[in-house]
One Martini backbone bead per residue (centre of mass of N, CA, C, O) as a GRO file, in nm:
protein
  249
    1UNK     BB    1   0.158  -5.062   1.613
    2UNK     BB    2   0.393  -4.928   1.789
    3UNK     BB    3   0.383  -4.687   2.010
    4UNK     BB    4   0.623  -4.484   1.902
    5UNK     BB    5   0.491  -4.441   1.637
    6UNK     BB    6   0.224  -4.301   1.727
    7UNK     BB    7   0.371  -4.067   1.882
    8UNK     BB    8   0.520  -3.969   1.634
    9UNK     BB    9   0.271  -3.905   1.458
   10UNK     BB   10   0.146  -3.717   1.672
   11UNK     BB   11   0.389  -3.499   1.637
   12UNK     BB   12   0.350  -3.459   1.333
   13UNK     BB   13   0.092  -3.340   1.348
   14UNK     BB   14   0.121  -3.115   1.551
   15UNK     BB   15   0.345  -2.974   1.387
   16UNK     BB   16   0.196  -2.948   1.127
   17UNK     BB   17  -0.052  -2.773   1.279
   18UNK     BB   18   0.147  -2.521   1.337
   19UNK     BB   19   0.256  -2.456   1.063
   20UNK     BB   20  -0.010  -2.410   0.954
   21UNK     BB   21  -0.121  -2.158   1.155
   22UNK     BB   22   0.151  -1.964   1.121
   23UNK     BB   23   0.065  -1.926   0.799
   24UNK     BB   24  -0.224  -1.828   0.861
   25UNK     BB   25  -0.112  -1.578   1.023
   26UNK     BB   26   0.056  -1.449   0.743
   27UNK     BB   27   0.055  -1.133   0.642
   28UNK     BB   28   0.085  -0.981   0.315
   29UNK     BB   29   0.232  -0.657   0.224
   30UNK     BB   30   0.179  -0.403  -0.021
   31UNK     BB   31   0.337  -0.089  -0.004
   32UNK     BB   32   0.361   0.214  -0.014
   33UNK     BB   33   0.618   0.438   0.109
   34UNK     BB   34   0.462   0.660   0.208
   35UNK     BB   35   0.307   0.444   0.452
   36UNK     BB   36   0.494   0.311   0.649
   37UNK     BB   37   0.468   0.449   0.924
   38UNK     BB   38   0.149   0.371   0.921
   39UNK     BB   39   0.170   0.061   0.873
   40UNK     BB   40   0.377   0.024   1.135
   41UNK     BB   41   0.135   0.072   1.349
   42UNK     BB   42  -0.121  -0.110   1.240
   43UNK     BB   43   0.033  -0.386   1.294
   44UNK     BB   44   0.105  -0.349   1.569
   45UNK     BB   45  -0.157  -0.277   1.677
   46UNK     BB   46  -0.280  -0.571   1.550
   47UNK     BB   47  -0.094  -0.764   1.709
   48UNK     BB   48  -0.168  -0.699   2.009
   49UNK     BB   49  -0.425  -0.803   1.974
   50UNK     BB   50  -0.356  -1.011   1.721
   51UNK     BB   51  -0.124  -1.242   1.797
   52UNK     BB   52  -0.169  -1.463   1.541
   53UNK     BB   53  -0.067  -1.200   1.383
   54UNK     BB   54   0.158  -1.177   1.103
   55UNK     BB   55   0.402  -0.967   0.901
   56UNK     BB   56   0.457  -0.886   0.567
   57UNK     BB   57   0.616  -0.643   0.431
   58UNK     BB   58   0.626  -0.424   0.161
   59UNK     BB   59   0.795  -0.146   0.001
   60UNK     BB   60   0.747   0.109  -0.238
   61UNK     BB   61   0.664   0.121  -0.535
   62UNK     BB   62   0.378   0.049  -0.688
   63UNK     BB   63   0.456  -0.083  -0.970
   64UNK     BB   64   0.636  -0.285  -0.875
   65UNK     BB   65   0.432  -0.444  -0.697
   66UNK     BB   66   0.238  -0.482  -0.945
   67UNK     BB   67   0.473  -0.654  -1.086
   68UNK     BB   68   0.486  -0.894  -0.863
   69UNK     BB   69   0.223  -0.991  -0.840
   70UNK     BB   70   0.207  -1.039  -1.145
   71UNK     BB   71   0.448  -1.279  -1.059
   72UNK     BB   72   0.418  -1.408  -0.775
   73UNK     BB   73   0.381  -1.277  -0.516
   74UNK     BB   74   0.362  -1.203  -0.247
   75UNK     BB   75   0.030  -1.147  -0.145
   76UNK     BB   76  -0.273  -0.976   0.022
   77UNK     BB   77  -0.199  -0.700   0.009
   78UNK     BB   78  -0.283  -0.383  -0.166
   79UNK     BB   79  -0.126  -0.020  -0.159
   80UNK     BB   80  -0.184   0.273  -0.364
   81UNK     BB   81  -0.104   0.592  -0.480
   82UNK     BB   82  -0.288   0.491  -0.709
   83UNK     BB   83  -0.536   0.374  -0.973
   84UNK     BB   84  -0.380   0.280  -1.185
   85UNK     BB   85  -0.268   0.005  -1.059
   86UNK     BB   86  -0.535  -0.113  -0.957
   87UNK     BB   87  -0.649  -0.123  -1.250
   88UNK     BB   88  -0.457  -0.324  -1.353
   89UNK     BB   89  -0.474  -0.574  -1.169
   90UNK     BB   90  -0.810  -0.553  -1.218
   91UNK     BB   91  -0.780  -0.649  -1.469
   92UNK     BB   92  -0.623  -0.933  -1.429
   93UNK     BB   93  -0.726  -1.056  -1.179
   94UNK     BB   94  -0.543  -0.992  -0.903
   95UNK     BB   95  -0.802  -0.899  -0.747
   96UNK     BB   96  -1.051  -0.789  -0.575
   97UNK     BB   97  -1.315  -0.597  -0.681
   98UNK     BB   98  -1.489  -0.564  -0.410
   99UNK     BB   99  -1.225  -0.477  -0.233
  100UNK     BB  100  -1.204  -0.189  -0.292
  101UNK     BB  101  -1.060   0.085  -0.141
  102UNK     BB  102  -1.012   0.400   0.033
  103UNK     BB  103  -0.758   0.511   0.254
  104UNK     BB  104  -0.663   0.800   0.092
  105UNK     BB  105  -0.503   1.156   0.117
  106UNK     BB  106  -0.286   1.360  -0.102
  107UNK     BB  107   0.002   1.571  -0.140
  108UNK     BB  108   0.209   1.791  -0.379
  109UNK     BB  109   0.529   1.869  -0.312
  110UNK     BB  110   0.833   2.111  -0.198
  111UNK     BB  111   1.138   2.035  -0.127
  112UNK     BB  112   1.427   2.157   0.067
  113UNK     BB  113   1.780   2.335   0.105
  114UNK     BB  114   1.752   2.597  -0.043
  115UNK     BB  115   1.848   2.936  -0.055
  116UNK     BB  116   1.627   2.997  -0.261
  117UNK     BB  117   1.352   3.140  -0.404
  118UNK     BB  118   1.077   2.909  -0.361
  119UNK     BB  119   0.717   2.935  -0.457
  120UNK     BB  120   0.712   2.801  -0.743
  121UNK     BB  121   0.707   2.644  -1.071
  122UNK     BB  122   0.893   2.849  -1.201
  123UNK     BB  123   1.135   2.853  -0.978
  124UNK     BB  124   1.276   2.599  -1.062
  125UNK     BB  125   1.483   2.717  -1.257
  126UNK     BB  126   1.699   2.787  -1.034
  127UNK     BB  127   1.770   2.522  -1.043
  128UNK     BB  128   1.972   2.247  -1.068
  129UNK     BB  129   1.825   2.017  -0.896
  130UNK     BB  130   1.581   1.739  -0.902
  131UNK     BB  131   1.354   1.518  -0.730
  132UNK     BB  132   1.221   1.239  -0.876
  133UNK     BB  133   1.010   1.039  -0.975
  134UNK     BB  134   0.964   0.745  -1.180
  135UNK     BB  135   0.677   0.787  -1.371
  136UNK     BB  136   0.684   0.462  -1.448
  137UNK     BB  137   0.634   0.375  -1.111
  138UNK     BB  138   0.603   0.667  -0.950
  139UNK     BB  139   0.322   0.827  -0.853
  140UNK     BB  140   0.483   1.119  -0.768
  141UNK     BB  141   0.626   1.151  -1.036
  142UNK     BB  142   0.382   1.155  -1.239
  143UNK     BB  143   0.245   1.413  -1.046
  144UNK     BB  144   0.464   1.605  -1.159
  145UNK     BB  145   0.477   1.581  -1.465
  146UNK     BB  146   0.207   1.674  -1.478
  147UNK     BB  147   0.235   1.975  -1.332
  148UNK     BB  148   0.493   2.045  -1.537
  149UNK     BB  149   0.291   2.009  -1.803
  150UNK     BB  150   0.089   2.243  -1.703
  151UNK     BB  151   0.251   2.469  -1.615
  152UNK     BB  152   0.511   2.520  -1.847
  153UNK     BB  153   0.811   2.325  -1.761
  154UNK     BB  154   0.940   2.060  -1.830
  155UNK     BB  155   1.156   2.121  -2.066
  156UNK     BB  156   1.333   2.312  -1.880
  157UNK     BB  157   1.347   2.058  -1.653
  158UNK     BB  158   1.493   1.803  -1.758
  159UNK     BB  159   1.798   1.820  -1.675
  160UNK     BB  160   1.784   1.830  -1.367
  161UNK     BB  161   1.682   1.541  -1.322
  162UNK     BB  162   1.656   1.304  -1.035
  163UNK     BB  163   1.622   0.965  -1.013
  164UNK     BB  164   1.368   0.807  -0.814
  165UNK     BB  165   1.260   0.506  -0.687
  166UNK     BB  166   1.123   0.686  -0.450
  167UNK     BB  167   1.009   0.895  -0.263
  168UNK     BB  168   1.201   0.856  -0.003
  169UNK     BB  169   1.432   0.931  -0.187
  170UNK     BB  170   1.383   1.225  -0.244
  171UNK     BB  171   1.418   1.317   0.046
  172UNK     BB  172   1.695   1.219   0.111
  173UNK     BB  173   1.829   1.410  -0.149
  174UNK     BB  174   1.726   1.671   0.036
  175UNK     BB  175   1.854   1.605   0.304
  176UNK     BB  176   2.151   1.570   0.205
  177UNK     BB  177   2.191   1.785  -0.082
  178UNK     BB  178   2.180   1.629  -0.367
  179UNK     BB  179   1.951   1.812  -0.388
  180UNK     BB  180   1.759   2.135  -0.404
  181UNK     BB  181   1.529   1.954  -0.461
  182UNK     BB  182   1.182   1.792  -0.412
  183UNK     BB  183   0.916   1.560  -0.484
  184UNK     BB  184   0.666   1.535  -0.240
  185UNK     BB  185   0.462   1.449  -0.043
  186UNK     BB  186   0.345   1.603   0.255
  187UNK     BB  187   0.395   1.336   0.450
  188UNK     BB  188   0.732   1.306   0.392
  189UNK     BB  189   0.798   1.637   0.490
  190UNK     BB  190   0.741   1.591   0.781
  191UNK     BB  191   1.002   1.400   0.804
  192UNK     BB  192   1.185   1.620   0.795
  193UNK     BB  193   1.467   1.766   0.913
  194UNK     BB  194   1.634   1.913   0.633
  195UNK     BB  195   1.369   2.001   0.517
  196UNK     BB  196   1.175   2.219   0.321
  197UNK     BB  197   0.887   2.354   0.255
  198UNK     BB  198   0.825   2.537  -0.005
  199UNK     BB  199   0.554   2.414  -0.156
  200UNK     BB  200   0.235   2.379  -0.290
  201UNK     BB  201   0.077   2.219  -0.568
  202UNK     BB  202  -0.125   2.258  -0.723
  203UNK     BB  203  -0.419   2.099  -0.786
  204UNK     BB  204  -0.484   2.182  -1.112
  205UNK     BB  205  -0.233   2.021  -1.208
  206UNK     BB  206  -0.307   1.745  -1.079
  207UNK     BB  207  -0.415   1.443  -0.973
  208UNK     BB  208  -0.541   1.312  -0.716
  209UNK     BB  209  -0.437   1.176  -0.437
  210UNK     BB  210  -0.467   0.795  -0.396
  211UNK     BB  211  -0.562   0.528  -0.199
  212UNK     BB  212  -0.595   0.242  -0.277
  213UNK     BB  213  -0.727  -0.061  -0.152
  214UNK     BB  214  -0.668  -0.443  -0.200
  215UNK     BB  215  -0.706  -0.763  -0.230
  216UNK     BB  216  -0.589  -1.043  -0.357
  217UNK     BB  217  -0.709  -1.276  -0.524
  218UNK     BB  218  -0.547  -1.531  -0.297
  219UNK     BB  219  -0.703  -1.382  -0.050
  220UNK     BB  220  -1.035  -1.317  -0.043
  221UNK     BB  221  -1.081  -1.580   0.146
  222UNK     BB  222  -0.913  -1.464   0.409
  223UNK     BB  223  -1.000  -1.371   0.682
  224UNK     BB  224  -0.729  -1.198   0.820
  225UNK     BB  225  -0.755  -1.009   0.565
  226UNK     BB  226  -1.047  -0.893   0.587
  227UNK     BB  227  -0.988  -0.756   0.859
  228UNK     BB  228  -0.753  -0.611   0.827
  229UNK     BB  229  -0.958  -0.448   0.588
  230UNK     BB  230  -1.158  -0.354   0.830
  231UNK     BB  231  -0.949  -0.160   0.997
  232UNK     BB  232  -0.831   0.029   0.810
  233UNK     BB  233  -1.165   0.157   0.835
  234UNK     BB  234  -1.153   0.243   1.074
  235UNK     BB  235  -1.066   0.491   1.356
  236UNK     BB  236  -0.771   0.401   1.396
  237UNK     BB  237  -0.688   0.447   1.111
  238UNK     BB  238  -0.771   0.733   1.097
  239UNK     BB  239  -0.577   0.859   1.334
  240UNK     BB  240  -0.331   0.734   1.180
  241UNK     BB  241  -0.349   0.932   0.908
  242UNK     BB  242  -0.361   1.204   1.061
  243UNK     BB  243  -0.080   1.213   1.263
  244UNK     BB  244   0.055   1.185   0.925
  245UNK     BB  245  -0.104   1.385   0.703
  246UNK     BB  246  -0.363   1.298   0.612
  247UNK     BB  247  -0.680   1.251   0.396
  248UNK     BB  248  -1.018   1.130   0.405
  249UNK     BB  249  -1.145   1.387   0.169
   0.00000   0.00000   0.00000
């Protein structure tokens, strides 16, 4: 073998190298819409300690994502706004079943720019349009038509809604003026410029809003996903979920 083909097999084998590092340092989220800019604040500062680590982020509605999943989509982490989506995964035998934590927890409310008085979900008769996420795949819509089928107005307010892809089109819909006001987290609504919470949904009204996160069964082995879902849980990451109005306990 003469020198020049050693030379290339040497540059083949480093390049190689490089890109199995490169792939190795990859790790891909898919992650709640509502969770976007905490998502985005604690990737950038955990990239900025660890520079060899690069971020495939993915958000949506928490099913939509489930879906993806579950047909071969690429995940390394998932983080849903319910533990619903979370417990079919792990039915599936798709997530690690070790690694699943609790990330946070969020709440329910009532945002809007309608000039009428809304301040309870009876009020909401008095509405034209009602954005809500779709219940088949949005938790948060889900949660909504809990609270307004316990509260014995779901019927009533059946023709009014708009539905949305996920809670961010709600907020986006209440922001536009596109609907008199939509269902969504408390964390979403301080995100509005020209949307006002108008209420807070009682809790005994629909079940606790919380985030599940765990590692996807194709990650269980991967230390850099590991790490990263140590991080989840560490102080910094607790200091920017209350910055963002989320609640710990």
């Amino acid at each position: 073998m003469n020198l020049t083909i050693k030379r290339l097999l040497i540059l083949g084998c480093a390049l190689l190298a490089m890109t199995t590092s490169a792939m190795a340092g990859e790790l891909n989220l898919s992650s709640a819409a509502s969770l976007k800019e905490v998502i985005n604040e604690l990737s950038a500062s955990y990239t900025a300690k660890h520079p060899g680590t690069t971020f495939l982020k993915n958000f949506g509605p928490s099913g939509t994502l489930a879906g993806q999943i579950e047909n071969g989509g690429p995940a390394d982490l998932f983080i849903a706004a319910n533990s619903e989506w979370m417990d079919y995964l792990n039915s599936k035998k798709l997530v690690d079943a070790g690694s699943i934590k609790t990330f946070a927890w969020n709440s329910l409310v009532f945002a809007g720019t309608t000039s009428k008085k809304v301040s309870s979900m009876n009020d909401l008769q008095k509405l034209e349009r009602i954005a809500i996420g779709s219940p088949k795949s949005v938790p948060a819509g889900e949660y909504a038509m809990a609270a307004m089928t316990k509260a014995g107005v779901a019927t009533k307010l059946a023709d009014k809604f708009i539905m949305a892809k996920d809670v961010r089109e709600c907020l986006m819909y209440a922001e536009l003026g596109e609907v008199d006001g939509g269902f969504m987290y408390k964390t979403d609504a301080m995100q509005g410029k020209k949307a006002k919470l108008l209420f807070t949904v009682p809790q005994e009204l629909y079940p606790r809003v919380v985030y599940p996160m765990a590692l996807t069964a194709k990650a269980a082995q991967n230390n850099e996903a590991k790490a990263f879902l140590v991080y989840l849980q560490g102080e910094e990451a607790k200091s920017v979920l209350t910055k963002y109005g989320f609640m710990l306990k």
